[in-house]
matplotlib code that plots the C-alpha trace (Angstrom):
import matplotlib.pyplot as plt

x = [-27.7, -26.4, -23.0, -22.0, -18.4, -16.3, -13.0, -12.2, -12.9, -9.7, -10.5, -7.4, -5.9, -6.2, -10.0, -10.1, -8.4, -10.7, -13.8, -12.4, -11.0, -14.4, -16.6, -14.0, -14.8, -18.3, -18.6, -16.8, -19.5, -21.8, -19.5, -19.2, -20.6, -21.2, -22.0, -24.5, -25.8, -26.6, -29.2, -30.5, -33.6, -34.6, -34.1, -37.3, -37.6, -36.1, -33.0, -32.6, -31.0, -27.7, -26.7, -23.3, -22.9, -21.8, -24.0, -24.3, -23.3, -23.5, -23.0, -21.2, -22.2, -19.8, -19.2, -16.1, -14.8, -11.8, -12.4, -12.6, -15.3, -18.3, -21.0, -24.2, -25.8, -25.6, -27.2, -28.2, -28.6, -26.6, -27.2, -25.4, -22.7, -24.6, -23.9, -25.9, -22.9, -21.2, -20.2, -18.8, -15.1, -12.7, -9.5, -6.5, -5.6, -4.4, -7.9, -9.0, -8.1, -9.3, -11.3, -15.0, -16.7, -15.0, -15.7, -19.1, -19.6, -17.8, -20.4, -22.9, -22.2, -21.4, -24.3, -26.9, -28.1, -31.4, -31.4, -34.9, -33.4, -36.4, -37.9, -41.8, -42.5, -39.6, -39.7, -40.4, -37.6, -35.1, -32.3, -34.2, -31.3, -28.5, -30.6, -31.0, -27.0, -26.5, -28.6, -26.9, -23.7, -25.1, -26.6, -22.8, -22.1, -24.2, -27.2, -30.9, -31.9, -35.3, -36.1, -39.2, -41.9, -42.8, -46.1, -44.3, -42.9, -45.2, -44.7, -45.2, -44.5, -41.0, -39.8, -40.3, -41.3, -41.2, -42.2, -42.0, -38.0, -37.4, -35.3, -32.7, -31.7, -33.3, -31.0, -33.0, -33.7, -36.7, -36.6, -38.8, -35.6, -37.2, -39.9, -42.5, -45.3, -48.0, -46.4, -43.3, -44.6, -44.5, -40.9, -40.2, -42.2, -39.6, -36.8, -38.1, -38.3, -34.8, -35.9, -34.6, -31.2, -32.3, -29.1, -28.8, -30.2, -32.7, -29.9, -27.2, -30.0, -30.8, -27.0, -25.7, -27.8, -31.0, -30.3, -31.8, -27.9, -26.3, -28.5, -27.1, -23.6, -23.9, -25.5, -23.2, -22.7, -23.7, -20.1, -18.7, -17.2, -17.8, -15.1, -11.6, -11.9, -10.3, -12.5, -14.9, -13.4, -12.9, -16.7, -18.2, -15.6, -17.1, -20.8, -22.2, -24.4, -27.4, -30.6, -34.0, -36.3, -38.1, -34.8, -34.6, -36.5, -38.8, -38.7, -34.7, -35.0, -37.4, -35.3, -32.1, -33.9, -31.4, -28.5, -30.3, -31.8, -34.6, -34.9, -37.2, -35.5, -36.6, -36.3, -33.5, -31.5, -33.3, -36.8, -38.1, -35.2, -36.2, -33.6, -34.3, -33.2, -36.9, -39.1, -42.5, -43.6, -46.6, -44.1, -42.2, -45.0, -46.2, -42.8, -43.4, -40.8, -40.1, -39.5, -37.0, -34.1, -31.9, -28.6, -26.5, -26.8, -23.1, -22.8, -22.4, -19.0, -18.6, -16.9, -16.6, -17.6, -16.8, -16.9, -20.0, -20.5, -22.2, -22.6, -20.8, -20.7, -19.0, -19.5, -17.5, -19.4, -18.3, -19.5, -17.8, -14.4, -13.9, -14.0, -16.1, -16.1, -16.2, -18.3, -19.1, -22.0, -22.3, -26.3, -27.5, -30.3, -31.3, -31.0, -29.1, -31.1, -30.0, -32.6, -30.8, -29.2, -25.5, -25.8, -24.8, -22.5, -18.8, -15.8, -13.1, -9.4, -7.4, -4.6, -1.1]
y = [75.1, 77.9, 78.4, 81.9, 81.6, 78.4, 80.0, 80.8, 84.0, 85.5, 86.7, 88.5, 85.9, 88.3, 88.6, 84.6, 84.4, 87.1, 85.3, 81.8, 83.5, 84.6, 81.6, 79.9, 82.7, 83.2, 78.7, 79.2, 81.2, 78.2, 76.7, 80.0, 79.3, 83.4, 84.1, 81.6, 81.8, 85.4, 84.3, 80.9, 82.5, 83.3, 80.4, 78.3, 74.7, 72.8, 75.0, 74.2, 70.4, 70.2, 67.3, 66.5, 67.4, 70.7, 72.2, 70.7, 73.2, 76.4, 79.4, 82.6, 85.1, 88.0, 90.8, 92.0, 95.6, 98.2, 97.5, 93.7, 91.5, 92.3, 89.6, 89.7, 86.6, 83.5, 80.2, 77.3, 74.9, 76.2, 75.0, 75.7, 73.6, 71.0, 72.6, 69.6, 67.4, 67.4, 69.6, 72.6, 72.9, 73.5, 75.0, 72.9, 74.7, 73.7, 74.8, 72.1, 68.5, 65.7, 66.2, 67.7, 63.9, 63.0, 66.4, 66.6, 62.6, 62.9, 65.7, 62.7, 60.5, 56.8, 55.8, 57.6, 54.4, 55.3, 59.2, 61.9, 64.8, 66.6, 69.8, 71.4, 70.0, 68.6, 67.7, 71.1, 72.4, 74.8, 72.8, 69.2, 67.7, 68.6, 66.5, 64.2, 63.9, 64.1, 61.1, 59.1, 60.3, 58.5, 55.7, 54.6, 54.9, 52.1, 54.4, 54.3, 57.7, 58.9, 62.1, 63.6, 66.1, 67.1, 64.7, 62.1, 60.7, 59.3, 59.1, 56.3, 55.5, 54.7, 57.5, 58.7, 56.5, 56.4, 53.5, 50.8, 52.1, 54.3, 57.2, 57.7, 61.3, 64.1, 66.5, 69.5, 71.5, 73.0, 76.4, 76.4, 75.5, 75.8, 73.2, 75.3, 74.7, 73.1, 70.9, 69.7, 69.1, 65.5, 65.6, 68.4, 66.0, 62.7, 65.3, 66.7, 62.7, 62.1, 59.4, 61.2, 63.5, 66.3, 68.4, 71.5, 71.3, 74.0, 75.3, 75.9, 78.1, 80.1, 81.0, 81.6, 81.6, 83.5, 86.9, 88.6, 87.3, 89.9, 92.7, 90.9, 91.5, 94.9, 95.0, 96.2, 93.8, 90.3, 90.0, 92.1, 89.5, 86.6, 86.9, 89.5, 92.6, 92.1, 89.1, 91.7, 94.3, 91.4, 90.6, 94.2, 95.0, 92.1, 92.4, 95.7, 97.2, 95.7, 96.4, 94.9, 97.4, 97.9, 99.2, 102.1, 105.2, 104.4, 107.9, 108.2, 104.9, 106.1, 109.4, 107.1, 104.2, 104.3, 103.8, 100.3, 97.1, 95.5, 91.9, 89.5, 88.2, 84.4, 83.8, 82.9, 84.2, 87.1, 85.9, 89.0, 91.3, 95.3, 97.6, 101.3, 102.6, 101.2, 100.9, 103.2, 104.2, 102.4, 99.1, 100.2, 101.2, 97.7, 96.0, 94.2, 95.6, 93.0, 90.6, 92.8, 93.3, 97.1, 96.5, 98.9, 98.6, 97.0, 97.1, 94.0, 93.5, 93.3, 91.2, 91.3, 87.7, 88.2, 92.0, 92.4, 93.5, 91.4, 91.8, 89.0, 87.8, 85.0, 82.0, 79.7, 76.7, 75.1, 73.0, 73.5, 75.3, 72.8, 74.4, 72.1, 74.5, 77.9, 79.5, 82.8, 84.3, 86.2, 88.7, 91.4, 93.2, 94.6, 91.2, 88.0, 86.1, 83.9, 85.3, 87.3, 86.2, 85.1, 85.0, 81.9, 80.4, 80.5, 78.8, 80.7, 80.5, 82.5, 84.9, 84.1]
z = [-42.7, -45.0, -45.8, -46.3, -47.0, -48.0, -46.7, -42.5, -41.4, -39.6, -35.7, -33.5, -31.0, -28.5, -29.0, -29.2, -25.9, -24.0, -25.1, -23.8, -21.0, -20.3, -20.7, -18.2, -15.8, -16.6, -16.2, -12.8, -11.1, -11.3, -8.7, -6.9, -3.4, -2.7, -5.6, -6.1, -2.5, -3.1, -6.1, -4.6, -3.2, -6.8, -8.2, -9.7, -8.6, -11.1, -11.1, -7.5, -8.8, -8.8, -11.8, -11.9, -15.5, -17.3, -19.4, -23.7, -25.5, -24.0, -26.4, -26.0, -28.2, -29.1, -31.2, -32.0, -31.2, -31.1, -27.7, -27.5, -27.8, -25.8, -24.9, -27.1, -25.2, -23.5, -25.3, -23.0, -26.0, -28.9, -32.4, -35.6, -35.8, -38.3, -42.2, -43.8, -45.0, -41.7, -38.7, -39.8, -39.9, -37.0, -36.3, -35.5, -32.1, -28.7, -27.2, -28.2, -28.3, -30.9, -33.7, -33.1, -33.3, -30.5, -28.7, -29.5, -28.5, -25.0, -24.0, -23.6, -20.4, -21.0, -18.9, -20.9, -23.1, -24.0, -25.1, -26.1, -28.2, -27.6, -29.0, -29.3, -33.3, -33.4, -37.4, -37.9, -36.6, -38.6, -36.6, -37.1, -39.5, -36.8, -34.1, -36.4, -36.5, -33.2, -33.5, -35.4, -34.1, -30.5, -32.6, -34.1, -30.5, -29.0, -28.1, -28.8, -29.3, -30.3, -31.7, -30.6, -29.3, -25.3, -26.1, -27.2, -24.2, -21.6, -17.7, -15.9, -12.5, -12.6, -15.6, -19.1, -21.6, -25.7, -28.2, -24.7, -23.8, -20.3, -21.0, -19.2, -20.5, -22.4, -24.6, -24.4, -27.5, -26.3, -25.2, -21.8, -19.9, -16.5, -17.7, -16.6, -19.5, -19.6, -22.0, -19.9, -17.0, -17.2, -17.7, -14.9, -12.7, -14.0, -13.3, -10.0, -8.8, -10.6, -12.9, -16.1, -16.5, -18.7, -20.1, -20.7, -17.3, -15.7, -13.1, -16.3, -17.1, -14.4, -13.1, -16.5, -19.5, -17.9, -19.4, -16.2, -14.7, -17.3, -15.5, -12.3, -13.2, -13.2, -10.0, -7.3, -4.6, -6.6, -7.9, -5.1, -2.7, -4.8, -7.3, -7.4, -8.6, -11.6, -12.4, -11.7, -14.3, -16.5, -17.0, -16.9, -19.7, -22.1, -20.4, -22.0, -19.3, -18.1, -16.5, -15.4, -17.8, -14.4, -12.6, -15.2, -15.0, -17.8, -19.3, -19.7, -21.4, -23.9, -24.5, -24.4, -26.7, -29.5, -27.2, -26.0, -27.1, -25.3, -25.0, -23.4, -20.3, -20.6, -24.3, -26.2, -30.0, -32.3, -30.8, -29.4, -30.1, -30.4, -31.2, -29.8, -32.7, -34.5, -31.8, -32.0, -28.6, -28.7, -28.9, -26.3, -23.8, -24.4, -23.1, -19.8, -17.4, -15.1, -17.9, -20.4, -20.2, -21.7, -22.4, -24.3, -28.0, -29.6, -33.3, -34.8, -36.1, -40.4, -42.4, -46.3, -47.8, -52.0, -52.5, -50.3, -46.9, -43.8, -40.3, -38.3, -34.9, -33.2, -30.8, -28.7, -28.1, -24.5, -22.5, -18.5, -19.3, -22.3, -25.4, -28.5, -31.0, -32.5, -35.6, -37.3, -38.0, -41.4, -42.1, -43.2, -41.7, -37.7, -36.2, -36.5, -39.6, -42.4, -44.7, -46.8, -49.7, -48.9, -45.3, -43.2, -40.7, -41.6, -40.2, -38.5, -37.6, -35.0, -36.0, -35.0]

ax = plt.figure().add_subplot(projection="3d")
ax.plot(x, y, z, "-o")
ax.set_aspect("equal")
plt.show()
């Protein structure tokens, strides 16, 4: 993974603490029984399990303001952390305990012996060298972990199989988190049956990650008598507002575009991302409305990385209300990309 800067990037405490103070709030709703009785109903079939487990690796996406961070997006399996010699440096804070080994390792239950990291082509993968370190990081633990593609895993009447081994957990690259493809249905049908744990797991999805909740949030009455109001204030003040593109009147969007973005509801990252401030009307008359998602366009933050300027974002990686890890984010360009020259992750520290 590219590096774009060898020394930590400096972020306020007071931002640091709003974003974890967030993610703790945002984890909680999960476990919210009004909350998530209120959104149950909509709620595909393999969300409707209930594991045990927090979600691996869930990513908070934020840029930072005058006003505070504000939330750019939720990731339900985060990457980034893997810089290609090692994970990329931590700070030393109270936040969080041990070294990032032995954070990452505990996300992975003791009884999980026999472990798919799975992703559609999985060799080629952008992120394929960091699963192939959380592999060996499992391996040194006892595990046997295979690496491998939707197809490569066979069902049989008691579970998934690879290479003669049952699988007794899946950590889910892939991006069809509600395994609703053609190509996962053998393992939605081993998780629908409970023969295989798959993490991040379809109902970490759909309460938190699903970007349709963020529209959600600013609904009134689905936080309303769920959580207080100043939990309430709390998230609308990070969440920029929301919307369903269907729940807008369709021509004050278009005259409003450059005060929005527009993103596909069930995808994930930069995939899909339209800024109003590009898009031709053709584009936009072509969005599907009940499947994007307008929420108020945020300026990326900036950071200057040797003399030069770059856009820069940044993400707590958690997983429950324990904090693994945190990165930067340094681009140039509309959205989030490490093609540019110079751009990469960087490590941060908190101020203070």
């Amino acid at each position: 993974m590219p590096i774009a800067s060898q020394k930590p990037i400096s972020i306020p405490r007071a931002d640091f603490e709003a974003m974890l103070r967030f993610a703790k709030t945002i984890y909680n709703l999960k476990h919210n029984q009004a909350y998530v009785h209120k959104l149950e109903s909509q709620l595909p079939e393999a969300a409707k399990i209930r594991p045990d487990t927090p979600g691996i690796l869930m990513g908070f996406d934020f840029h930072l303001t005058p006003d505070g961070p504000k939330l750019i997006e939720i990731n339900n399996n985060a990457g980034g952390l893997y810089i290609g010699d090692g994970w990329l440096p931590q700070p030393s804070m109270n936040a969080m305990s041990g070294d990032i080994d032995s954070r990452l390792l505990s996300m992975f239950p003791a009884a999980w012996k026999s472990i798919a990291i799975v992703d559609e082509a999985i060799e080629s993968q952008f992120m394929y060298p960091e699963m192939q370190a959380y592999g060996r990081m499992l391996e040194a633990d006892g595990r046997q972990v295979f690496l491998a593609s939707p197809e490569e895993l066979e069902l049989k009447a008691d579970g998934l199989y690879i290479d003669g081994v049952r699988i007794d957990a899946i950590y889910n690259r892939h991006t069809d988190f509600y395994l609703e493809s053609s190509a996962m249905q053998h393992i939605r049908a081993a998780y629908l049956a409970g023969q295989v744990q798959v993490n991040p797991h379809p109902r970490s999805y759909a309460l938190l990650g699903d970007k349709s909740r963020m529209s959600d949030w600013w609904h009134e009455g689905v936080l309303e008598g769920a959580v207080s109001e100043d939990e309430i204030a709390q998230i609308r003040s990070i969440v920029p507002e929301t919307h369903l593109m269907h729940e807008y009147d369709l021509d004050a969007a278009w005259r409003e575009r450059k005060a929005w973005v527009f993103k596909p509801s069930a995808r994930h990252g930069g995939k899909g991302v339209l800024l109003g401030t590009g898009i031709s009307r053709k584009r936009f008359d072509a969005l599907d409305a009940d499947e994007t998602v307008m929420q108020r366009f945020i300026p990326a933050s900036k950071v200057e990385i040797d003399g030069n300027s770059f856009k820069f974002d940044v993400r707590l990686y958690t997983q429950g209300e324990r904090l693994i890890a945190l990165a930067g984010r340094a681009w140039q360009g509309q959205v989030t990309n490490f093609r540019t020259e110079g751009s990469g992750w960087v490590s941060l520290e908190v101020e203070g």
